[in-house]
C-alpha positions, -999 to +999 in steps of 0.1 A: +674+319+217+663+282+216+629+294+228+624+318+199+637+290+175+611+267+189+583+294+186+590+300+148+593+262+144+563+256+156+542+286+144+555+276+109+543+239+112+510+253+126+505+281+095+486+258+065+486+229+086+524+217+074+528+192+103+504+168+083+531+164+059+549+143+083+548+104+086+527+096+115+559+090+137+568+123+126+538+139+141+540+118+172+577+129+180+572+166+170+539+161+202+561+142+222+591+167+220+575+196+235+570+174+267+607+166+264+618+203+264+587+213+289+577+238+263+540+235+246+525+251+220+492+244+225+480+260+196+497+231+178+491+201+201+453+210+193+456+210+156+472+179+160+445+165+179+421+178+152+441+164+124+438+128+141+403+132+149+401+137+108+423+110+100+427+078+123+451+063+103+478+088+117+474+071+152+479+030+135+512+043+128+527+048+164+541+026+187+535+024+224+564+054+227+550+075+202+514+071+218+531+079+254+549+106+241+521+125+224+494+121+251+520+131+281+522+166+265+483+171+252+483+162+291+508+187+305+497+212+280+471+209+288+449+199+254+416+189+260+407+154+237+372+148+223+358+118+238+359+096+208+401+109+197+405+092+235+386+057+232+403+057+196+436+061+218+428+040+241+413+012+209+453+018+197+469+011+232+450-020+241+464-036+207+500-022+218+498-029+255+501-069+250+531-071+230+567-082+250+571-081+285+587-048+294+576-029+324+579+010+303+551+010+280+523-005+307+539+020+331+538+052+309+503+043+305+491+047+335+507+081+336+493+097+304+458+074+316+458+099+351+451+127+326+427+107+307+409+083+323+382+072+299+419+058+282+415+032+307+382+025+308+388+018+271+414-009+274+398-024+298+359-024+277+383-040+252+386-068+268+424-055+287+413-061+320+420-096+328+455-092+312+460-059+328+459-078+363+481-102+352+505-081+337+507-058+367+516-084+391+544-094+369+557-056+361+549-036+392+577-048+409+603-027+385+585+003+391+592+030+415+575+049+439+560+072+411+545+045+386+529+029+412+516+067+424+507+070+386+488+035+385+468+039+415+456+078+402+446+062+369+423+037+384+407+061+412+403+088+385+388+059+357+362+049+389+359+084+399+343+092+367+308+081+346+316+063+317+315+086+289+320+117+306+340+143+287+372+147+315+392+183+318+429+182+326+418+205+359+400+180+381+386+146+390 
C-alpha cells in the first residue's frame, strides 16, 4: 500500500511539473526521501535535475544535508547529471564543506562524490584542496570502515577520470 501511495505521490508532483512549487529545501527532501525509503522514481529525480539545471538558485538554498541527500539518490537511482548541474554542485559544496567542524557532511561527500567524481574535481579546482587535507586528518579518525572505503573510491574514481568527462553511474 505505501508503494502505491508513493507512486501517486510522486506521479502527481511529476504531472505539470508541481514539485517546483516547493521551497528549494522542499525539493531537496522530496530527492533525498526516495533514498531514505530505497524507492526511486526516476522519472522525477530527472525532472528535478532539469529544473535545477534551469534554475540555479534552487541549489543556493540547501544545506550540506539537503545537497547529500539529493545527490545520494540521483546516485542510487541512478540519474545521470549533465556536466555543468555537477561542477554547479560541486561550486555549492565547496562553499558548504568549510563551515564547523563535524565529521558528517565532509564524509557524505565523499560518498555521493564516488558516483560523481567531477564533484570532487570541482572542490578541489576551487581552491578545496589544501583544506580538504587538512580537514581529513582532523575528521578521518570518526569515520568508520565505510567512509574511509567511500573516501578513497572518490579520489581513485576523480583520478581515474579526464577532467571534464561526462561520468555514468555504471563504471569508472
Amino acid at each position: 500500500v505505501n508503494e502505491v501511495l508513493m507512486q501517486h505521490m510522486h506521479l502527481r508532483l511529476l504531472i505539470d511539473r508541481s514539485f517546483t512549487e516547493l521551497p528549494p529545501q522542499g525539493i531537496a527532501q522530496l530527492a533525498a526521501s526516495m533514498a531514505q525509503v530505497s524507492y526511486y522514481h526516476t522519472g522525477l529525480l530527472r525532472e528535478i535535475v532539469s529544473h535545477i539545471g534551469e534554475d540555479h538558485s534552487v541549489v543556493f538554498g540547501w544545506s550540506t544535508e539537503h545537497m547529500y541527500g539529493a545527490l545520494r539518490s540521483f546516485g542510487l537511482a541512478p540519474v545521470e547529471l549533465p556536466l555543468a548541474t555537477v561542477r554547479m554542485l560541486g561550486c555549492r559544496y565547496n562553499s558548504l564543506l568549510w563551515e564547523g567542524s563535524d565529521a558528517g557532511p565532509l564524509r557524505n561527500f565523499f560518498e555521493v562524490a564516488a558516483h560523481y567524481p567531477e564533484l570532487l574535481r570541482t572542490v578541489l579546482e576551487r581552491g578545496g584542496g589544501k583544506r580538504l587535507a587538512l580537514r581529513l586528518r582532523a575528521t578521518s579518525a570518526e569515520w568508520g570502515p565505510r567512509a574511509c572505503a567511500d573516501a578513497m573510491l572518490a579520489i581513485a574514481s576523480t583520478l581515474d577520470v579526464q577532467p571534464g568527462t561526462p561520468t555514468t553511474a555504471d563504471g569508472c
